[in-house]
C-alpha atoms as one frame of an Amber mdcrd trajectory, in Angstrom:
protein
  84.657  99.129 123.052  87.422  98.613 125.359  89.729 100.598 126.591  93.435
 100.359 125.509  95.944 101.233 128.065  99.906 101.789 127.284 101.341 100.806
 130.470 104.744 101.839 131.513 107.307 100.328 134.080 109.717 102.412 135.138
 113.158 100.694 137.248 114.982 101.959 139.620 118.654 101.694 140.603 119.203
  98.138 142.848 119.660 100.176 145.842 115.738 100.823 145.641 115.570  96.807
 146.375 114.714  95.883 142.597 110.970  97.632 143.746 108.995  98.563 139.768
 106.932 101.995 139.551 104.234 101.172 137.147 102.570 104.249 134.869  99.075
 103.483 133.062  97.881 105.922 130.442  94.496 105.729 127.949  94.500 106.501
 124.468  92.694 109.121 123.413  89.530 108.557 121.690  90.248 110.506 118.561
  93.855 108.467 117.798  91.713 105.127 118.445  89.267 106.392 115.767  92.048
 108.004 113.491  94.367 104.815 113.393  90.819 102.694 112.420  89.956 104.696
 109.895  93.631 104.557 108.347  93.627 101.204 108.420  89.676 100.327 107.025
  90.976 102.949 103.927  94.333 101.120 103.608  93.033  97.773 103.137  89.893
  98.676 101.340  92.115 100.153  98.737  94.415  97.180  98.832  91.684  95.108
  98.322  89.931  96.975  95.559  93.035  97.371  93.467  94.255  93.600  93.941
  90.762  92.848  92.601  91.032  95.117  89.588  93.737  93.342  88.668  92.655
  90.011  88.974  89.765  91.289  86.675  92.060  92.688  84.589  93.623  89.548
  83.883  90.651  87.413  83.754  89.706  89.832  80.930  93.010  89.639  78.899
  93.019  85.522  79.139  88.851  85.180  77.837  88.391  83.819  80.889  84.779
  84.536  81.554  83.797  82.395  83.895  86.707  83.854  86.356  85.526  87.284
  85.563  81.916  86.760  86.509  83.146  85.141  90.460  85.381  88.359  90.660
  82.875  90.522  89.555  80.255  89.363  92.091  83.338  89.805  94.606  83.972
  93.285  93.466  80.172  94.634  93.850  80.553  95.782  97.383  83.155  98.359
  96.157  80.641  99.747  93.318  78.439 101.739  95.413  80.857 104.492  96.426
């Protein structure tokens, strides 16, 4: 994995001759893993519960045919 830098640039006044001071710092491991992890949960959630509704729907129209592509979709959130 790479490593993410937050760079700053800090000015000073024109009498230093427009000169830039740049400041690197690294993200921590453990708030690179942290936000990941957020994020995986957020959008496997979405995903599950947009897909629970579609089902839902195909269900209340008879629309088996629907249901049976959303259920092969949906498998991959079963085994939890």
């Amino acid at each position: 994995m790479r490593k993410q830098k937050l760079i700053y640039v800090l000015r000073r006044d024109p009498g230093f001759r427009n000169r830039e001071i740049t400041a690197k710092r690294e993200l921590s491991f453990g708030i690179k893993l942290a936000s990941r992890l957020l994020l995986d949960e957020l959008s496997f959630q979405f995903n599950k519960e947009r897909l629970d509704e579609e089902i839902n729907m195909a269900i209340a129209n008879n629309d088996r045919a629907e249901f049976e592509r959303l259920s092969l979709k949906y498998q991959p959130y079963t085994w939890e």
